[in-house]
C-alpha positions in Angstrom: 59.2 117.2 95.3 56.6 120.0 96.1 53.9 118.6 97.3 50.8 120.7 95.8 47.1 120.0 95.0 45.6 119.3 92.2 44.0 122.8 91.8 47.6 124.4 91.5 48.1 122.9 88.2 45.0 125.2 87.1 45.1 128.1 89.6 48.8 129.3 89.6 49.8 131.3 86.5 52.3 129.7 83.4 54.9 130.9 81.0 54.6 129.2 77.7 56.6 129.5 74.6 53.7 131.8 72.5 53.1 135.5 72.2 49.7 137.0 73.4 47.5 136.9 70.3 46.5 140.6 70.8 50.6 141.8 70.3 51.2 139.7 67.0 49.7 136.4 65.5 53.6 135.4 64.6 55.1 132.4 66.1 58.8 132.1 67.6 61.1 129.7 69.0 61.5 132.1 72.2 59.8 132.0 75.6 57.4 134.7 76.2 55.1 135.5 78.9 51.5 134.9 79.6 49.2 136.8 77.5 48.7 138.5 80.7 51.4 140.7 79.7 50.9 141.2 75.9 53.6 143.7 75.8 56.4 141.9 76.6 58.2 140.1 74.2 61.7 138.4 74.2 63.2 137.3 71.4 66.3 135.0 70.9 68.6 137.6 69.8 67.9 139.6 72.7 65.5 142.0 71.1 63.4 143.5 74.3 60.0 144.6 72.8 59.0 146.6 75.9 58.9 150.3 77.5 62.7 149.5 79.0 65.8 150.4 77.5 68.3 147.5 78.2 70.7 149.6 80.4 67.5 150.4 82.9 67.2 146.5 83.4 68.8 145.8 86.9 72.4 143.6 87.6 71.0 140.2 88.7 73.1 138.5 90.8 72.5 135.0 89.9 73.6 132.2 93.4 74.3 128.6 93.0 75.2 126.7 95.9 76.7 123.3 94.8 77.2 120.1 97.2 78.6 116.8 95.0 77.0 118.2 91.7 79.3 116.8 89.9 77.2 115.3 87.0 75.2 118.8 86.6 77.1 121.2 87.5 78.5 121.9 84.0 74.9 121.9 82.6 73.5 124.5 84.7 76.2 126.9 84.9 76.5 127.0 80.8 72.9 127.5 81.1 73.1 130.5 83.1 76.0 131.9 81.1 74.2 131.8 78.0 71.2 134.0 79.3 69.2 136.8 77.0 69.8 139.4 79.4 72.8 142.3 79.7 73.4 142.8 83.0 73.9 139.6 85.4 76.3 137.7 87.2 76.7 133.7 88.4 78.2 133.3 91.8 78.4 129.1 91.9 79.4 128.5 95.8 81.1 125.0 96.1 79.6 123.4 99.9 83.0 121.5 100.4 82.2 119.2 97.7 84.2 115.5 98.5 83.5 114.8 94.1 84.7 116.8 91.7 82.4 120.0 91.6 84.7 122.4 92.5 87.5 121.3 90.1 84.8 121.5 86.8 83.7 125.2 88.1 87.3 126.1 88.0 87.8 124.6 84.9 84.4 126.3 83.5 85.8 129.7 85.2 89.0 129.2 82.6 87.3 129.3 79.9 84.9 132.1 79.8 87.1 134.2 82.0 90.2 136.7 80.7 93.8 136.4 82.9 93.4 139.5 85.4 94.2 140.4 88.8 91.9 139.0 91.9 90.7 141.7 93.4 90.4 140.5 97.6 87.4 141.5 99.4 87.0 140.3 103.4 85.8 136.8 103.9 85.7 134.5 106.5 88.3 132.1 107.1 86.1 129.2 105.9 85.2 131.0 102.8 87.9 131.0 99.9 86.7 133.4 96.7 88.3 131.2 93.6 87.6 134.5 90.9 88.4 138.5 90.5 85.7 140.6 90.9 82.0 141.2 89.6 82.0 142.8 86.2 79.0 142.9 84.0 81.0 141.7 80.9 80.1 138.1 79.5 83.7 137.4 80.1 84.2 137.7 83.9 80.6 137.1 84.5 81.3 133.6 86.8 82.7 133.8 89.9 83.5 130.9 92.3 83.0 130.6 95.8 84.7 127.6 97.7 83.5 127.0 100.9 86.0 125.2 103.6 83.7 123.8 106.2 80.3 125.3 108.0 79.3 127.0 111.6 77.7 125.6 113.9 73.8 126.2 113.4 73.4 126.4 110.2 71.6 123.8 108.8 71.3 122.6 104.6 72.5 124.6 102.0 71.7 128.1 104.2 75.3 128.7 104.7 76.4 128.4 101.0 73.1 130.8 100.1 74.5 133.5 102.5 78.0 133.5 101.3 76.8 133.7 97.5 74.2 136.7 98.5 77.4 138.3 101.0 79.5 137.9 97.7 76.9 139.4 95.1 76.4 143.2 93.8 73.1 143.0 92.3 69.8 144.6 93.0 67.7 141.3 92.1 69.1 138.3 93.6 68.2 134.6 91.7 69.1 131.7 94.1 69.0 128.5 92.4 69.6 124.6 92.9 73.1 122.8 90.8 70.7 120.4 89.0 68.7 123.0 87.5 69.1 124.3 84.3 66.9 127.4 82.2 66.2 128.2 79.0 67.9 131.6 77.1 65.2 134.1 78.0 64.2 132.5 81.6 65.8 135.3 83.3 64.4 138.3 81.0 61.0 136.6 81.0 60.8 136.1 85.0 62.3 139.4 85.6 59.6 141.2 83.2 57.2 139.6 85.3 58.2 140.4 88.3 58.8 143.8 87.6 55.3 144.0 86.2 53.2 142.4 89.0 55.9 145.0 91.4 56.2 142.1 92.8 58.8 141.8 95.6 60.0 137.8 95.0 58.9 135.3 92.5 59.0 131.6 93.0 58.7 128.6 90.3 57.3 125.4 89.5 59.8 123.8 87.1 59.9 121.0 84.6 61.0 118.0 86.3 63.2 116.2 84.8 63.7 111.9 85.1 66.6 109.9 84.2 66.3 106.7 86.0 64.1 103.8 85.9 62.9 104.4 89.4 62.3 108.0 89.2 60.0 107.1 86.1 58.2 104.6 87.6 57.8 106.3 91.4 57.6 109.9 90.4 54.3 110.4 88.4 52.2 108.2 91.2 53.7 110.4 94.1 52.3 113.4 91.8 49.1 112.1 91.6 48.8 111.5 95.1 50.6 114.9 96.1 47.5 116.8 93.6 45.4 114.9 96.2 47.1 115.1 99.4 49.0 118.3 98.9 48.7 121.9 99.6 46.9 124.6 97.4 49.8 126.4 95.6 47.6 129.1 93.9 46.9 130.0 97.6 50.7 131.5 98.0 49.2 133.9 95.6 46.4 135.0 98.3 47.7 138.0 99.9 44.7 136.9 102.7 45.7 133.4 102.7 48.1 131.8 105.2 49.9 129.5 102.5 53.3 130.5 102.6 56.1 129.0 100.8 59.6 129.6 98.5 60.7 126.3 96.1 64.4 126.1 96.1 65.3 125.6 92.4 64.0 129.0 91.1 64.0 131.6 93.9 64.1 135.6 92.8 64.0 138.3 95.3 65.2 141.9 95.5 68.0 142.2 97.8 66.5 145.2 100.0 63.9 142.8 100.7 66.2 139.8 101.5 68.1 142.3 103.9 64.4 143.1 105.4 64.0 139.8 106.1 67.2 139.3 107.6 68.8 137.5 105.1 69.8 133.8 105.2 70.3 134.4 109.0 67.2 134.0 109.9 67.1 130.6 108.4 70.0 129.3 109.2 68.3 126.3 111.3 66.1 125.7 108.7 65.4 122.3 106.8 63.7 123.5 104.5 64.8 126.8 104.2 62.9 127.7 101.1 59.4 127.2 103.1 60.4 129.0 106.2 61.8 132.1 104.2 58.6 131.8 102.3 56.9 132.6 105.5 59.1 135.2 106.6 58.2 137.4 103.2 54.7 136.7 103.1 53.9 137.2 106.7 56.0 140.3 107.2 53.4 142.0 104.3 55.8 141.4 100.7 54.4 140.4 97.8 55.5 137.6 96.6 53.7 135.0 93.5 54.4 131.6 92.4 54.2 130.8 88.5 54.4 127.5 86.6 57.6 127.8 84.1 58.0 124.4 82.1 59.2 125.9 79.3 61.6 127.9 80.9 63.4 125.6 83.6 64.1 122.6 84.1 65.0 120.4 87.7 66.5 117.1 88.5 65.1 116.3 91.6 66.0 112.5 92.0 69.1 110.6 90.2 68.7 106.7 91.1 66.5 104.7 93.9 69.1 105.9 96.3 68.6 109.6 95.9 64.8 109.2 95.0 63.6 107.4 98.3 65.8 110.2 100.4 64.4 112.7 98.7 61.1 111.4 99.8 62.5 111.0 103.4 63.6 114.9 103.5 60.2 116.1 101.8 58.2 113.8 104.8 60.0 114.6 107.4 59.1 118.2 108.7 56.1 117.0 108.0 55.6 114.3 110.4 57.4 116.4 112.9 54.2 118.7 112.8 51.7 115.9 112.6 52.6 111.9 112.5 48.8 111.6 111.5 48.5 113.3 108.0 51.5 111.3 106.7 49.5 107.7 108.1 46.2 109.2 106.6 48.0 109.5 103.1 50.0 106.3 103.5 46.5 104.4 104.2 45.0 106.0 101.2 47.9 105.1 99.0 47.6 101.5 100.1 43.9 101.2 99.5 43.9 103.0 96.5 46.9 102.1 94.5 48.4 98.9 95.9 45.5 96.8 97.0 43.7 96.6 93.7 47.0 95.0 92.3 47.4 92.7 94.9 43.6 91.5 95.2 43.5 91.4 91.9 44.9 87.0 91.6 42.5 86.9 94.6 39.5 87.9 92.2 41.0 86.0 89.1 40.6 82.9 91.7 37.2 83.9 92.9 35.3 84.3 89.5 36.9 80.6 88.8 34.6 79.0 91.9 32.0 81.5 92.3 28.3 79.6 91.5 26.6 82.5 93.4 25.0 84.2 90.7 24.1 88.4 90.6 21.3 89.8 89.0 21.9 93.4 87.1 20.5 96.4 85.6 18.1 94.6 83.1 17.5 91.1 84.1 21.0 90.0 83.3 23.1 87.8 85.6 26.7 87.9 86.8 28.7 85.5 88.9 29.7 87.1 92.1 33.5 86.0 91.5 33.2 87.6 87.8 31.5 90.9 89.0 34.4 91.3 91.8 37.1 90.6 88.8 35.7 93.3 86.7 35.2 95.7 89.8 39.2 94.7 90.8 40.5 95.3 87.1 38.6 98.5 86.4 40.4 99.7 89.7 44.0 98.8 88.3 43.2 100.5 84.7 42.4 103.7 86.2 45.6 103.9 88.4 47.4 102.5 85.2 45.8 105.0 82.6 46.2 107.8 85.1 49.8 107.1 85.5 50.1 106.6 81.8 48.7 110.5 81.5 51.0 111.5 84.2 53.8 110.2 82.2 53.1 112.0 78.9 51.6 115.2 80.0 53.7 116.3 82.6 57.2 114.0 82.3 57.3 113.9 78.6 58.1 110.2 79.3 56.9 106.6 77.1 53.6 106.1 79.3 54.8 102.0 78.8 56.0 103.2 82.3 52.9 102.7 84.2 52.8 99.0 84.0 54.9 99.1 87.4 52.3 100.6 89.2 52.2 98.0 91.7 56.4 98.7 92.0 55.6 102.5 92.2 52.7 102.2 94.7 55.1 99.7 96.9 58.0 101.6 97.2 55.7 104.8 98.0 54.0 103.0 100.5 57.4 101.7 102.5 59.5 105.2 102.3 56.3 106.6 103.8 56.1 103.8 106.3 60.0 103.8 106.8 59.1 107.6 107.2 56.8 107.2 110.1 58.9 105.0 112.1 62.3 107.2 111.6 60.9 110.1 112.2 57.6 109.8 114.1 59.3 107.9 117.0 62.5 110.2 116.9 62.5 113.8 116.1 65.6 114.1 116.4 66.7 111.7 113.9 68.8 113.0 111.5 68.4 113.2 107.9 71.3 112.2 106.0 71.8 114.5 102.5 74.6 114.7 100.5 77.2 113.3 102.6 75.8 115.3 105.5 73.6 114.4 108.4 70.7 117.2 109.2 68.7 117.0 112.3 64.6 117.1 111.0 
């Protein structure tokens, strides 16, 4: 969850599925960009409408680092695979996976690649490369990367990253999350962009994608509350401002500039490795931009209630390492805001029952105190409801009938951020546990 205010959702710039009015009033089932960039079309056979022939687009070396993926895995790699653009690879680096990720990359590898030689190429001893070399035809375009155990030091997925980028040949370099997947022209589109803005990396907000009941329910009040609470994305596009951040499932960065940077390296102690690289680019004087792409990617950030309230523990926790205070400011503010109302509200049902004491309104009217305190309570709880409701359709693409557990959402908020507080904010050196792992905060 990426915590950003509510002016990012207006500020920071968005792909959409249109073509700029002043190229061609034709509609089309491909993803183009902003009408920013009128000249740059993408269609779905591949047609590139702009001043580049295809064999002067650069190899992108597309890195997937995978950690008990099992129910995705397959989804985003066939995603990747299927991309609009001539000259790429997929490097999918298994983290020592205890389900069954590694086995369904091997089994994907088999099927869209031809029986050749492996062709070896130095590696550590913890690192085993499962495929033959890089080759930009469709055929031998995945290559696996199975990863034995990690060094001391290195912290998240930072290890698995490194291998993938050690491993790649091309001169843009697309780090992405196993539970992400992207549309056909994601990579052309992005690409075009960033070639146009001579940008030097290019960072996304995706589509977030909900499957369980809890994620439904929890999700669109934490992204209210995060447009309130959270930082001002469309300052990352600033060059004067100090905002400084990467988001993990859509990362794409020339390589020189990685090397720069010095690589995954200088991460490798990193919790959230994304933010921290983020810093390293901007501050050293790169340009870098952050764009919205719903149309173009999608992320699973939570699973279930297990996965969901963990998520919220990892996304909290640097956080309250920095400063204990802003995560009890925002806790208090959820409780007051979104919680209480609900549970005054049989209190005030009560009240207006006994209430004699009479108040007199705008116009001579009168109002029992009780009644006046109902209304006041109820209007409170249909504007967290409705808001939810808005939440749910406009930005999840889920049935708004969600945001009747408002009250659940707004408890379970309120106790991971307490839970939170006391984990963390007494002990910072309590690890985080992720994925079968345990990461110091």
């Amino acid at each position: 969850m990426n915590i950003i205010s509510l002016k990012s959702h207006f500020a920071v710039p968005a792909f959409r599925a249109a073509i700029s009015n002043s190229l061609t009033r034709k509609r089309s089932s491909s993803h183009y960009l902003t009408n920013r960039f009128p000249s740059t079309t993408v269609t779905s056979n591949t047609t590139i409408a702009m001043e580049h022939s295809s064999n002067k687009l650069p190899f992108v070396s597309i890195i997937v680092p995978a950690r008990n993926e099992e129910q995705n895995i397959e989804n985003c790699i066939r995603s990747l695979l299927t991309q609009n653009y001539p000259h790429f690879e997929v490097i999918a680096v298994d983290d020592n996976s205890t389900d069954n990720t590694l086995e369904i990359l091997m089994n994907i590898r088999a099927k869209v690649s031809q029986s050749e030689p492996s062709v070896e190429r130095p590696l550590p001893s913890s690192v085993s490369l499962l495929t033959s070399s890089a080759s930009s035809t469709s055929n031998t375009r995945l290559h696996v990367i199975s990863l034995k155990d990690k060094p001391q030091g290195w912290k998240g997925k930072t290890w698995a990253m490194q291998q993938g980028y050690l491993q790649s040949k091309g001169d843009i370099l697309l780090f992405t999350d196993a539970d992400t997947t992207f549309s056909a022209d994601a990579i052309i589109s992005t690409l075009t962009y960033m070639q146009r803005e001579r940008l030097d990396a290019l960072t996304s907000i995706s589509f977030s994608e909900l499957r369980d009941f809890m994620s439904k329910t929890v999700m669109p009040l934490w992204d209210i509350f995060s447009m309130i609470f959270g930082r001002d994305a469309s300052k990352m596009n600033d060059p004067h401002s100090k905002v400084a951040y990467l988001l993990g499932a859509f990362i794409m960065i020339k390589k020189e500039v990685l090397e720069d940077i010095g690589t995954f390296d200088s991460v490798r102690d990193a919790i959230q490795e994304d933010k921290v690289l983020g810093e390293h680019l901007k501050y050293g004087g790169f340009k870098v931009r952050i764009i919205r792409a719903y149309d173009l990617i999608s992320a699973l950030w939570s699973r279930d209630a297990y996965t969901l309230w963990y998520g919220i523990e990892r996304t909290l926790a640097p956080i309250i390492k920095d400063n204990a205070l802003i995560i009890l400011w925002n806790s208090l503010i959820m409780f007051f805001m979104a919680l209480l109302p609900f549970l005054s509200l049989p209190y005030t049902i009560w009240l207006t029952a006994i209430s004699r004491e009479q108040l007199i309104l705008f116009g001579g009217a009168s109002l029992s105190y009780g009644l006046f305190l109902f209304c006041l309570n109820l209007s409170c709880c249909i504007v967290i409801v409705v808001a939810i409701a808005a939440k749910d359709i406009a930005r999840y693409k889920i049935s708004p009938l969600y945001s009747v557990f408002a009250e659940l959402s707004s408890f379970f908020l309120i106790i991971a951020y307490v839970n939170a507080l006391l984990k963390f904010g007494l002990n910072h050196q309590k690890p985080i546990p992720w994925k079968g792992r345990k990461t110091q905060a």
